[in-house]
Structure formats: structure tokens, C-alpha cells
C-alpha positions as CSV (number, residue, x, y, z in Angstrom):
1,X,-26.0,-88.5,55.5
2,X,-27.2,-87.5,58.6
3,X,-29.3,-83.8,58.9
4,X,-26.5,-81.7,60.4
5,X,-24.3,-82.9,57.7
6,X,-27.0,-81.3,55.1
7,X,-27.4,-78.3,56.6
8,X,-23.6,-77.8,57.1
9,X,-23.5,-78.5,53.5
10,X,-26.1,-76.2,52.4
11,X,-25.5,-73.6,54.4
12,X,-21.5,-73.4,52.4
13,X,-23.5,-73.6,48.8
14,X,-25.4,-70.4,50.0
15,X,-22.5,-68.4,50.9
16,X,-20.7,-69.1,47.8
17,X,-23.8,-68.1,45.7
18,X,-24.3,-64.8,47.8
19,X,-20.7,-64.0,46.6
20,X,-21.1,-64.5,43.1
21,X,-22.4,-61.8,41.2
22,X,-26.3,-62.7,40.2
23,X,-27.0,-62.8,36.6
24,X,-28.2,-59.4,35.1
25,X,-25.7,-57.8,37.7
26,X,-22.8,-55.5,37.0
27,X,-20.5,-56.5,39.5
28,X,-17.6,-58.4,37.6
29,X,-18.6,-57.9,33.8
30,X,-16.1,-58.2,31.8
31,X,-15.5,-56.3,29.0
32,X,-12.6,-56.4,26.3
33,X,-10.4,-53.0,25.6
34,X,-10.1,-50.8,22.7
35,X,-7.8,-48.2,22.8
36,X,-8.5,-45.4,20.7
37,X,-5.6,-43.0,19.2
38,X,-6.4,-39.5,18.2
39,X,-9.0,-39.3,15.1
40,X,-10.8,-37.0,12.9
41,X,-14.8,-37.0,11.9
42,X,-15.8,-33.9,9.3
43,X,-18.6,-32.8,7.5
44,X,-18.9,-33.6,3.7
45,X,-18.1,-29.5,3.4
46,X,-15.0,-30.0,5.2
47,X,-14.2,-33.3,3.5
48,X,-14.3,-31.1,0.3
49,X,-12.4,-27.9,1.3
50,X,-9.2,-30.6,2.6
51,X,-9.4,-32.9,-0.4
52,X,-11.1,-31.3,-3.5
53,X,-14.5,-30.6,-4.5
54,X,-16.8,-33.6,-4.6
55,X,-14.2,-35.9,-2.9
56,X,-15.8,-39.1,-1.2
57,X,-14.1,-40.5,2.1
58,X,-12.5,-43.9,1.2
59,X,-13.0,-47.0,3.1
60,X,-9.7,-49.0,4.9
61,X,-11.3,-50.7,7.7
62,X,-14.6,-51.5,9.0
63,X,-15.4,-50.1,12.8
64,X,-18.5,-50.9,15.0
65,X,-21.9,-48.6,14.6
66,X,-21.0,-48.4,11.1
67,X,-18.1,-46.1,11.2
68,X,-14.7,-47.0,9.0
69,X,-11.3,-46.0,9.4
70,X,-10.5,-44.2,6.3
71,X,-7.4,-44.1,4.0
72,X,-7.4,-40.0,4.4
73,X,-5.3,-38.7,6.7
74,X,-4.6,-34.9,7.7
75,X,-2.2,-32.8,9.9
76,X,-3.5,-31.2,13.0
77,X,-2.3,-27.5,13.9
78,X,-2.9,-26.5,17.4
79,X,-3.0,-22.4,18.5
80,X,0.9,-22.0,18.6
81,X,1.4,-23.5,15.1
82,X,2.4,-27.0,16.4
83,X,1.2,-29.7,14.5
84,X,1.0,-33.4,14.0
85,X,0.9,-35.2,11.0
86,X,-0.7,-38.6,9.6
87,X,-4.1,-38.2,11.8
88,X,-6.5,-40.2,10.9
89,X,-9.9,-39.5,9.4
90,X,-13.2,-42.0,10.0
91,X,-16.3,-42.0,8.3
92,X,-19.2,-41.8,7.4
93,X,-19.0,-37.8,7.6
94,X,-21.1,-36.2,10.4
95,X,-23.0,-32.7,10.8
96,X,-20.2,-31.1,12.5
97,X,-16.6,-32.0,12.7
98,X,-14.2,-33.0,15.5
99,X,-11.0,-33.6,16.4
100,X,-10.1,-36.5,18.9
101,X,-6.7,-36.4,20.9
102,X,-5.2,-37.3,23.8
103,X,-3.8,-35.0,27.0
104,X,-0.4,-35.7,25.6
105,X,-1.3,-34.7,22.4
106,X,-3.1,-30.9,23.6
107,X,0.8,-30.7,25.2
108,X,2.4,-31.9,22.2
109,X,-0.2,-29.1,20.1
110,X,0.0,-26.4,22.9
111,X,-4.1,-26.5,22.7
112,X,-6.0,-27.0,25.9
113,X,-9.3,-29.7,24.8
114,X,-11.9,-30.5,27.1
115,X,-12.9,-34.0,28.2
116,X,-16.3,-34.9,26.2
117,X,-18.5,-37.4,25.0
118,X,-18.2,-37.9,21.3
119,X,-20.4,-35.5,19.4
120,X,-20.2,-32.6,22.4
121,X,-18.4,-30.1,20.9
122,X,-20.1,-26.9,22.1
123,X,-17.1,-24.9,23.7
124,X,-14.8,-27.0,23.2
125,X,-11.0,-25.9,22.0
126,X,-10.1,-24.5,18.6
127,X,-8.1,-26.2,16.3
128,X,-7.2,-26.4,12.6
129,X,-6.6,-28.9,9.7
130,X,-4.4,-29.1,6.8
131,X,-5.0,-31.6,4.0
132,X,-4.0,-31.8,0.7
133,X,-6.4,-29.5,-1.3
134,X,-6.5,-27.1,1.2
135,X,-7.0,-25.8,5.3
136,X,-9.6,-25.2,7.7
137,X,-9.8,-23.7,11.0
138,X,-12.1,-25.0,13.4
139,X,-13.5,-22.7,16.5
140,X,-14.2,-25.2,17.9
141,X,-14.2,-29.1,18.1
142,X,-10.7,-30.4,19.6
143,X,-11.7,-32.6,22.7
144,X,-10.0,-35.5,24.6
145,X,-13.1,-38.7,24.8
146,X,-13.9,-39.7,27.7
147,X,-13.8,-43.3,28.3
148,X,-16.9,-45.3,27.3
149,X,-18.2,-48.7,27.1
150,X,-19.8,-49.5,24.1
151,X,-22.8,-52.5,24.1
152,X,-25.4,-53.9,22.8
153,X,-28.9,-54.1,23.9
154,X,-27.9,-57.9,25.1
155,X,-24.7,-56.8,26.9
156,X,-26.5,-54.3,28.5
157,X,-29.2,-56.6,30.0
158,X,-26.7,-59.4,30.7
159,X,-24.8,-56.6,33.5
160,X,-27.8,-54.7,34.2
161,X,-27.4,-51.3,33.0
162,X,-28.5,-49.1,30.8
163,X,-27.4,-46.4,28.1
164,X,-25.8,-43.2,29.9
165,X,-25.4,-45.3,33.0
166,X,-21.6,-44.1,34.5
167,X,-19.6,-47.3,35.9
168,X,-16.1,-48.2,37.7
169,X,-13.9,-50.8,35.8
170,X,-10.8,-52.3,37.0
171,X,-8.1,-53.9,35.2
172,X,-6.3,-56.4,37.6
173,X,-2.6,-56.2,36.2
174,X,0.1,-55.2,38.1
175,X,-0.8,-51.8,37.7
176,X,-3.9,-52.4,38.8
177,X,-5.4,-49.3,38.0
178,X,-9.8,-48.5,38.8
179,X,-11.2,-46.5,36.0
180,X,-14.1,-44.3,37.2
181,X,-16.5,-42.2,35.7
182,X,-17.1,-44.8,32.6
183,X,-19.8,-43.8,30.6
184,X,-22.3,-46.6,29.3
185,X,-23.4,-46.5,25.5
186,X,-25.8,-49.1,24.3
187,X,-26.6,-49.5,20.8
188,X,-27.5,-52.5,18.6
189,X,-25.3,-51.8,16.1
190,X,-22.2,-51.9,18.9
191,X,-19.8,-54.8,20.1
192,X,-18.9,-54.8,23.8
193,X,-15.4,-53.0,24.1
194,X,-14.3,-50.1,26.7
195,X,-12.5,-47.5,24.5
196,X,-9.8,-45.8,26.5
197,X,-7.3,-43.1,25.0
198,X,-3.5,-44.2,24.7
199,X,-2.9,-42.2,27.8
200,X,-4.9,-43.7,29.7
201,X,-3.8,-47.0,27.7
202,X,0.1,-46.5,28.6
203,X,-0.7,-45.5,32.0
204,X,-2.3,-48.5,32.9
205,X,-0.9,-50.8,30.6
206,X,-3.5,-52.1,28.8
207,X,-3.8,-53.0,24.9
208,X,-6.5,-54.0,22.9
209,X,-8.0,-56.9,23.3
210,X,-7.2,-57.7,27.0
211,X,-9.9,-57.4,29.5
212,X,-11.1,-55.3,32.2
213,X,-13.7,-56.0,34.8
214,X,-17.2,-53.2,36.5
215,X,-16.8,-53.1,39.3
């Protein structure tokens, strides 16, 4: 093979490595989808004033990070006496309690939530809860999530970020919709899945367990 052959040759092999994405990048991760539907975390106090003294949450399914889906469920009451019933609760309990919905949802409730990270509840929209020992009403604590990836320490590495990194991700269907503001949360304890609400699930017609790629 004669030398202008070869460099033709390599020069073609270099071009299509610069357009792949290097190992350890972001650029064209993939990550699989979990879509999240509205969900309750309490506080052993609350667990107790809904269900009865000394009542223990009860485990239906096991989630990542060491959460469950419980068998509990309670109705939701928004600010004009709307409610919606058959909500979720999932465990373990935490310090404070929270109430996880979607925008449809605040409508369907007549409450206005703010878009949080789990766990930032500070003032956020009121919101009560009705089980079957009893009622609480929280001051705060109703928020929609806002869309997060969870990984690993591994996955992390492997696409080059970091926990509290923010991220784009696309999902090339024919809605081919771009996610932005996508918040990074690394953990060990977490398996690699973007959780999106079913708003944003409908929208861009997504379920869980199909894939969506950073961009």
C-alpha cells in the first residue's frame, strides 16, 4: 500500500474518533427512564397521627438508595378542599414530611407547589393528609421534583460528572423533546435512571425503561 494510501486512510480513522464521544465524557450517555408518580415521605410522628400509635410503614416494593414503596396509601387535600385519593407512601420515614405531585396534580388540588429537589421543602406549598386513624395539615411540604439523574459513583466517572452537576438529555423519539436543567445525584447505593414526573413523561412520551441520551 503505497504512503498516500496510508495517510488517506488514517487521516478518515481520526475523524471518526474526534466525533465519538471520548471515554469519561458526557456527550451521548445513556441513561434509562423512570417516571415517577406523585408520592408521600412522613416522619414516624406523622406516620402515627394517619395510621395509629406505634404503626410501622409496611414494605411492597423495594426502590434504589434504600427506599420502598409501601402498602400505605393516603388522600391528599389541597387549600380548596380538593383531594386525591390512593397516594402512595415510601419509606423509610424521614425528618420531615413531603408531598410529591405533578403540575397537573397542583391544578387538579387547586395548590400552587414549587419545583424542588427532594428534601427542599422550606417555603414550599401547604397541603394536608387524610389517612385512616386520623389528619394532618402540613404548612408546608407539597412540591413538584425536579428532574434528576440518579448514579453511582461508577456511572458518574464513566460520563464525567459529578454529584450536583446540572445536564441536558434528549430523548430521540418523535417528539423529540431536550430536557434541560437535569440535576446530577451520585450515590453508591443508586442505579442509573433519570426520574421524570408523568407530566413531563406524557409530554414527551416516554415510559420507564426506554432511554434517553446527555447531551
Amino acid at each position: 500500500m503505497d504512503e498516500k494510501k496510508i495517510e488517506l486512510i488514517t487521516k478518515l480513522v481520526m475523524e471518526v474518533m474526534q466525533d465519538e464521544p471520548a471515554a469519561g465524557s458526557k456527550e451521548g450517555f445513556m441513561v434509562p427512564i423512570g417516571v415517577s408518580a406523585r408520592h408521600v415521605h412522613l416522619t414516624q410522628e406523622h406516620v402515627e397521627v394517619l395510621f395509629g400509635s406505634g404503626y410501622q410503614l409496611t414494605k411492597k416494593k423495594d426502590l434504589m438508595g434504600g427506599q420502598f414503596a409501601s402498602n400505605e396509601q393516603v388522600t391528599i387535600v389541597g387549600t380548596k378542599l380538593r383531594a386525591i385519593e390512593n397516594v402512595r407512601i415510601l419509606g423509610p420515614v424521614r425528618k420531615a414530611s413531603q408531598v410529591e405531585i405533578s403540575m397537573t396534580d397542583a391544578r387538579t388540588l387547586g395548590v400552587a407547589p414549587v419545583i424542588r429537589n427532594s428534601g427542599d421543602i422550606a417555603g414550599s406549598a401547604p397541603i394536608a393528609l387524610v389517612g385512616p386513624k386520623g389528619a394532618l395539615y402540613l404548612k408546608e411540604g407539597c412540591i413538584v421534583a425536579k428532574r434528576h439523574i440518579h448514579m453511582s459513583p461508577a456511572d458518574a466517572a464513566a460520563a464525567g460528572l459529578a454529584d450536583k452537576d446540572v445536564v441536558s438529555v434528549v430523548a430521540s423519539n418523535d417528539r423529540g423533546t431536550t430536557f434541560d436543567e437535569v440535576l446530577i445525584r451520585v450515590d453508591p447505593s443508586f442505579t442509573l435512571e433519570m426520574h421524570i414526573d408523568t407530566d413531563e413523561a406524557n409530554a414527551a412520551k416516554l415510559k420507564t425503561g426506554d432511554t434517553v441520551v446527555i447531551k
